[in-house]
C-alpha positions in Angstrom: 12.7 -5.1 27.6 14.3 -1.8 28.7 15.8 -0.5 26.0 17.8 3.2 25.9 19.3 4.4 23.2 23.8 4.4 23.8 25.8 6.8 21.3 29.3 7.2 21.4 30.3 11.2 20.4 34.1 11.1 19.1 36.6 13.7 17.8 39.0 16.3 18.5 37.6 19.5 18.9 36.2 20.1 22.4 33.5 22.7 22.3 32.1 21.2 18.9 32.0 17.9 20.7 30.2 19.7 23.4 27.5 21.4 21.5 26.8 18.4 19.6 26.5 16.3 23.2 23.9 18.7 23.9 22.1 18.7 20.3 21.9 14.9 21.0 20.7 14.6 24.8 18.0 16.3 23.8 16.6 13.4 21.7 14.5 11.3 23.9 15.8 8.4 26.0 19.8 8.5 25.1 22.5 8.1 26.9 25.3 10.3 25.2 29.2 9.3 26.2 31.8 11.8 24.8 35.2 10.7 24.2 37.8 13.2 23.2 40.4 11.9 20.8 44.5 12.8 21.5 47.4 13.2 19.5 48.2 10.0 18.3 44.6 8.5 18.9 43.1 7.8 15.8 40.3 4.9 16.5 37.2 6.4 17.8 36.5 2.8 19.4 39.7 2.2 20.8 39.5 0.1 24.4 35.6 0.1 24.0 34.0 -3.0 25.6 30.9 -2.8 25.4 29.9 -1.1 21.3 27.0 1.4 21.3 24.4 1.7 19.4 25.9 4.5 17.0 28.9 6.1 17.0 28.9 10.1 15.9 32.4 11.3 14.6 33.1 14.8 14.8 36.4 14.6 12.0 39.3 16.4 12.3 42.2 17.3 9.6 43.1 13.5 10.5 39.8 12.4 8.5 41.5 9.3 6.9 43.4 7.8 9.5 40.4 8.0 11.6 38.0 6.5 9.2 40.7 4.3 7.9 40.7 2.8 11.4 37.0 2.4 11.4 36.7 1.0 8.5 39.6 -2.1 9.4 37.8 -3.3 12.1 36.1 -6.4 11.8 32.4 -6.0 10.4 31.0 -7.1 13.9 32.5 -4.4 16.1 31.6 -1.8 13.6 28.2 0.2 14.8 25.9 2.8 12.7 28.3 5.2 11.5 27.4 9.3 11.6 30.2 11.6 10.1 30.2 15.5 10.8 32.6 17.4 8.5 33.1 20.1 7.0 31.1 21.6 3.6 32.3 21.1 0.3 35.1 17.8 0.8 34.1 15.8 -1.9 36.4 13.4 -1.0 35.6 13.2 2.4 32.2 12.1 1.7 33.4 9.2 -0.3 35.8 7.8 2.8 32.9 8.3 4.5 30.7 5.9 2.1 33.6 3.6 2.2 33.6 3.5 5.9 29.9 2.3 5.8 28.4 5.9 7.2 24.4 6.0 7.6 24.7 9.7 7.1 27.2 13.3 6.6 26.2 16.4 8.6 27.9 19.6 8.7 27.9 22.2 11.1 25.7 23.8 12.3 23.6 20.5 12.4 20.0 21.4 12.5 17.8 19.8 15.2 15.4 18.3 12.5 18.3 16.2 10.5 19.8 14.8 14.3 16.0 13.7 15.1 15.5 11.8 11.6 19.0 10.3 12.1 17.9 9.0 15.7 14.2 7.9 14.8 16.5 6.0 11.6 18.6 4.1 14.4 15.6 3.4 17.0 13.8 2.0 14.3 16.5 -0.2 12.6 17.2 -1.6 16.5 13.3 -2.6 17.4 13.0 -4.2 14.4 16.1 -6.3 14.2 15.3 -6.9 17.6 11.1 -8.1 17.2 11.0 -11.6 16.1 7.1 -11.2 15.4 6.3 -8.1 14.1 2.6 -7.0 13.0 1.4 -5.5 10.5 1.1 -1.6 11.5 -1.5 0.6 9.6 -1.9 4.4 10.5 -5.2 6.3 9.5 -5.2 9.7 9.6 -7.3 12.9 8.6 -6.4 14.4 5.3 -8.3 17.4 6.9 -10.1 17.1 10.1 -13.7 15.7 10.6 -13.8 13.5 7.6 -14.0 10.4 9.2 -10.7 8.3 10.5 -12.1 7.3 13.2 -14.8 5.6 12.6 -12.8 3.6 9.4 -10.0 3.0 12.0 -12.4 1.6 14.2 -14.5 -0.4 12.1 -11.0 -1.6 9.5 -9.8 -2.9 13.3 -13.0 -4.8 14.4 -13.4 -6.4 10.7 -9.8 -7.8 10.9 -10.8 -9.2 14.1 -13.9 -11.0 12.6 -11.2 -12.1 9.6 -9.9 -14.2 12.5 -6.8 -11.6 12.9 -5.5 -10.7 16.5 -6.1 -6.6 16.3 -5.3 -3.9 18.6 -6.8 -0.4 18.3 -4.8 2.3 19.5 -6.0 6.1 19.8 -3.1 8.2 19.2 -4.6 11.3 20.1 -4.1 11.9 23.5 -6.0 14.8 24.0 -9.3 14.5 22.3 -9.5 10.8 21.7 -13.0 8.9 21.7 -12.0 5.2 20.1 -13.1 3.6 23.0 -16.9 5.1 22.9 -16.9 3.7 19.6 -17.5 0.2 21.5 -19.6 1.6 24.7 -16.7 1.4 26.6 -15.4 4.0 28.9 -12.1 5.3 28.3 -9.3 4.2 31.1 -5.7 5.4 31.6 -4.3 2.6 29.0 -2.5 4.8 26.2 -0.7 7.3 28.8 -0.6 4.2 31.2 1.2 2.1 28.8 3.8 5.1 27.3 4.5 5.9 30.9 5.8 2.5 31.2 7.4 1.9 27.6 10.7 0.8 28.7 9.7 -1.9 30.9 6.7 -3.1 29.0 6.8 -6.8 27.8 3.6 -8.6 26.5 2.1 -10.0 29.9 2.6 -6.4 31.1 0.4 -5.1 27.9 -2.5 -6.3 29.2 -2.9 -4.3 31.6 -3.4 -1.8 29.9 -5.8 -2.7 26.6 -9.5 -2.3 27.0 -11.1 -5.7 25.5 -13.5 -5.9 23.5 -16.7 -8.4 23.3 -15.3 -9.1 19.6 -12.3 -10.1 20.6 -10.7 -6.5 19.6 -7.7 -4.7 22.3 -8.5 -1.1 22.1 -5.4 0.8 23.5 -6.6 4.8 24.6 -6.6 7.4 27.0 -9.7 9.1 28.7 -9.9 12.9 28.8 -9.0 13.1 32.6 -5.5 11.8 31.8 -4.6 13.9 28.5 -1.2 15.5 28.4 0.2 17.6 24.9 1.3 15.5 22.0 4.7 17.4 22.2 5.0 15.8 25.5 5.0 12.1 23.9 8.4 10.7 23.7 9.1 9.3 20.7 11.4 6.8 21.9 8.5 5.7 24.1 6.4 5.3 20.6 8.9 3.0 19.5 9.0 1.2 22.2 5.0 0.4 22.6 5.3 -0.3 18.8 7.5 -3.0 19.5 5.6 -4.6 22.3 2.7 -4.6 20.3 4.1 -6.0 17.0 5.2 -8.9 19.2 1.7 -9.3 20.6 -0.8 -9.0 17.7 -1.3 -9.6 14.1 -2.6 -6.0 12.8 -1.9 -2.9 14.6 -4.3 -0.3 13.7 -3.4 3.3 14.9 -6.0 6.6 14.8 -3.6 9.1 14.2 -4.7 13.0 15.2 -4.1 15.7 12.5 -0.5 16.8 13.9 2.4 15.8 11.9 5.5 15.5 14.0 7.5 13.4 16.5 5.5 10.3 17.9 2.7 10.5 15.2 6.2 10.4 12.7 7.0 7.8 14.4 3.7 5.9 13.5 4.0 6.9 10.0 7.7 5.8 9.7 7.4 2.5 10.8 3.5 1.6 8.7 3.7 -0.7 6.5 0.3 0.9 5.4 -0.8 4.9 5.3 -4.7 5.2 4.9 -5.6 9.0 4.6 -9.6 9.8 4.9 -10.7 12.5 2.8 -14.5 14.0 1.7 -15.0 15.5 -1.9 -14.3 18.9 -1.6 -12.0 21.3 -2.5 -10.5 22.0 0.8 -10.6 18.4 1.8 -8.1 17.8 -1.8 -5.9 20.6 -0.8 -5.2 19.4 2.4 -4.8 15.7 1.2 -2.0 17.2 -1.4 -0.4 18.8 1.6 -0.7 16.2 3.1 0.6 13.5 0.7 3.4 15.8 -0.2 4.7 15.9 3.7 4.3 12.0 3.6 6.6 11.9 0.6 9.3 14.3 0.7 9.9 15.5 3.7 9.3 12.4 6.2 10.2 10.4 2.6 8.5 7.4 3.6 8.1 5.3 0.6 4.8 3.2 2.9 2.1 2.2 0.5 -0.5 5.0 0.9 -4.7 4.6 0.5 -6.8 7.5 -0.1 -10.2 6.9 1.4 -13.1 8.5 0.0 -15.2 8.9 2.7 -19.2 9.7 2.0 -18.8 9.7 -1.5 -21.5 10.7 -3.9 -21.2 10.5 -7.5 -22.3 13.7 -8.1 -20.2 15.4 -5.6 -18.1 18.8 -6.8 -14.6 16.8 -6.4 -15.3 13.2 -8.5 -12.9 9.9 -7.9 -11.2 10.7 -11.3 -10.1 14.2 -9.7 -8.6 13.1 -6.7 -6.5 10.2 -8.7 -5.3 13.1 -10.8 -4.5 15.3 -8.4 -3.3 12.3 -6.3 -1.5 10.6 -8.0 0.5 6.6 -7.0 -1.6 6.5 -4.6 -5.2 3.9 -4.0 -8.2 5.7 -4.0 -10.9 3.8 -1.8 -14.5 5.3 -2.1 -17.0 4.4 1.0 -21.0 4.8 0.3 -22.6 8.1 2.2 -24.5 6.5 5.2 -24.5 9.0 7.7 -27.7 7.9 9.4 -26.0 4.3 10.2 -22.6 5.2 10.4 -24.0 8.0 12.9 -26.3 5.2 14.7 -23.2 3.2 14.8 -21.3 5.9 16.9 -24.3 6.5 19.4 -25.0 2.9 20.7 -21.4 1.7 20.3 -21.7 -0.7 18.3 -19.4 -1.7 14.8 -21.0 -1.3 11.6 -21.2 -5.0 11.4 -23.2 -5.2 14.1 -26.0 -3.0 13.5 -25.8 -2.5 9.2 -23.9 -5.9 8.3 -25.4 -5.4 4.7 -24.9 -1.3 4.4 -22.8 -0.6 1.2 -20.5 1.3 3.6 -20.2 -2.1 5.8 -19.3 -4.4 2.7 -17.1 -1.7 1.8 -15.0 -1.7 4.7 -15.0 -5.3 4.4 -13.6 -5.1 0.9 -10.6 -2.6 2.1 -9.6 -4.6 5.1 -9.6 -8.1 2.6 -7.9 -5.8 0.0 -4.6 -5.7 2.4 -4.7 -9.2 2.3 -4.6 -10.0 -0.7 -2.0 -6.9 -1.6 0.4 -8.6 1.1 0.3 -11.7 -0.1 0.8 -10.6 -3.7 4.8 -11.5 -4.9 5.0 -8.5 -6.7 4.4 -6.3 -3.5 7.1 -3.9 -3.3 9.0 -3.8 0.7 7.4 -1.6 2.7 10.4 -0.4 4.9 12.1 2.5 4.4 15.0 4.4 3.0 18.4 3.0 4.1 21.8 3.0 3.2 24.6 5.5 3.0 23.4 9.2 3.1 19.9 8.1 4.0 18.5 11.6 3.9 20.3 12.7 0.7 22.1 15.9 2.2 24.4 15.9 0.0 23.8 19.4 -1.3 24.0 20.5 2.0 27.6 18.7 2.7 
């Protein structure tokens, strides 16, 4: 299952195909092979055996002979297309649609755009590549403290009692506590299972899940083993993702308040966003920052829940405020319960188990039967993300 990442870096200009090389090294597991095109050369693929997984064209004053001669090979030996041009060549850009490009750069290429383009690519490849994939669902503080945890935690054990095959996975590999959730002790699984991403297959997964009496997988890291988010590859992300769309039916990850690299990662591949707020003022700020970093600047169009969490009807921020302020998104309240929900922490136990007929229980119940019935509906709209020519929409910047 090893899977790394092969770009192809072709053009004419030697130091600009140099600092680009190093731009794109720096982007996780890649291999980067840099081919400098000659006088007369004007296929970037020419005598390639083996294709890579993208090709990255630095173009010269030659721009149409060399896309030309991309664009006449056979559909089959063509790969994910990135052109870097100059600003301002209208017509350049349209060769480059015609040639089938993802994407148009131009110098200097910020680090940002290169990492989008490569989290595009690693994405398109591990799903093309899973024949079963699960259903991935990310919860994640709109500000912290107002509850993801214990809604990830509880969402994941009711799918199981649904009769869906569910793996828990505690994204935060600092501070994480899933597994106390359950009375177990946390174990080296998460950082264990990262550590070995590009080897992993699903015999090898189970090594590293915690089970569950339930029948739930719980997928974490204990304290003694943390290590920085920064430090979490986000080719490794993929990868796990992969192994575990393969191996379950729902994948339910607890994402920590830190937008970025592997927790994008999560988010870019959902096929469901639920974001946990309380009724407050700060707690709706946050959720519009939030919401407007989901939107337009990782774009994702993901089907996004806002969970109310310890609602009251008389709280200072009602439902009707956060749909306004909110707006195309679901809005989910769960019933205040804090002594159960709290009780429900300290023994490690689900909410099932210990308040099966709390409103806060049937409510959780009613949200994890909701996806059902929203996936199943024909009128659902596809939950994976922006593709085609110019995926980013830099145009402007071109």
């Amino acid at each position: 299952m090893r899977y790394r990442m092969e770009l192809l870096l072709a053009g004419r200009a030697r130091d600009e195909l140099g600092c680009l090389e190093g731009l794109l090294s720096t982007q996780g597991d890649i291999h980067v092979t840099t081919r400098l095109l000659v006088n007369g050369d004007s296929d970037p693929l020419q005598g390639i055996s083996v294709l890579p997984d993208a090709l990255v064209l630095l173009v010269s004053d030659n721009w149409a002979a060399e896309l030309a001669a991309f664009a006449e090979r056979p559909a089959a030996e063509r790969p994910p297309l990135l052109v870097v041009g100059p600003k301002g060549n209208v017509e350049l850009i349209r060769e480059a649609m015609r040639a089938g490009a993802r994407d148009f750069f131009s110098p200097p290429i910020d680090d940002g755009e290169i990492s989008q383009f490569i989290r595009q690519l690693a994405r398109d490849r591990l799903v093309s590549d899973t024949r079963h994939t699960a259903r991935l669902m990310a919860v994640i503080n709109a500000k912290g403290g107002s509850g993801a945890s214990m809604i990830a935690a509880n969402l994941a054990h009711r799918l199981v009692v649904e009769g869906r095959r569910t793996a828990l996975v505690d994204m935060d590999v600092q501070f994480g506590s899933l597994p106390l959730y359950f009375n177990m002790a946390p174990g080296n699984g998460l950082v264990g299972a990262l550590e070995a991403a590009d080897s992993l297959d699903v015999l090898a997964l189970e090594g590293y899940v915690q089970g569950h009496a339930s029948g739930l997988d719980v997928l974490a890291s204990s304290p003694e083993y943390a290590l920085p988010l920064s430090e979490v590859s986000e080719t490794r992300v993929e990868q796990l993702l992969q192994v575990l769309g393969q191996a379950y039916d729902d994948v339910v990850v607890d994402l920590p308040r830190w937008i970025g690299g592997s927790t994008a990662a999560v988010l870019e591949r959902s096929d469901r966003i639920l974001m946990v707020m309380q009724q407050s003022v700060a707690h709706l700020r946050d959720a519009q920052r939030l919401l407007g970093i989901l939107r337009h600047e990782l774009t994702l169009a993901t089907a996004i829940t806002v969970v109310v969490n310890r609602h009251d009807r008389r709280g200072a921020v009602s439902l009707a405020d956060i749909r306004e302020a909110l707006p195309g998104v679901d809005v989910v309240p769960l019933a205040n319960d804090f002594k159960r929900v709290n009780q429900s922490i300290n023994v490690g136990s689900p909410l099932r188990d210990v308040a099966r007929k709390a409103p806060v229980t049937r409510a959780l119940k009613a949200l994890a039967l909701s996806f059902d019935e929203a996936d199943a509906s024909p009128s659902r709209p596809p939950s994976r993300h922006r593709k085609g020519l110019l995926g980013w929409t830099r145009l402007g910047r071109a």
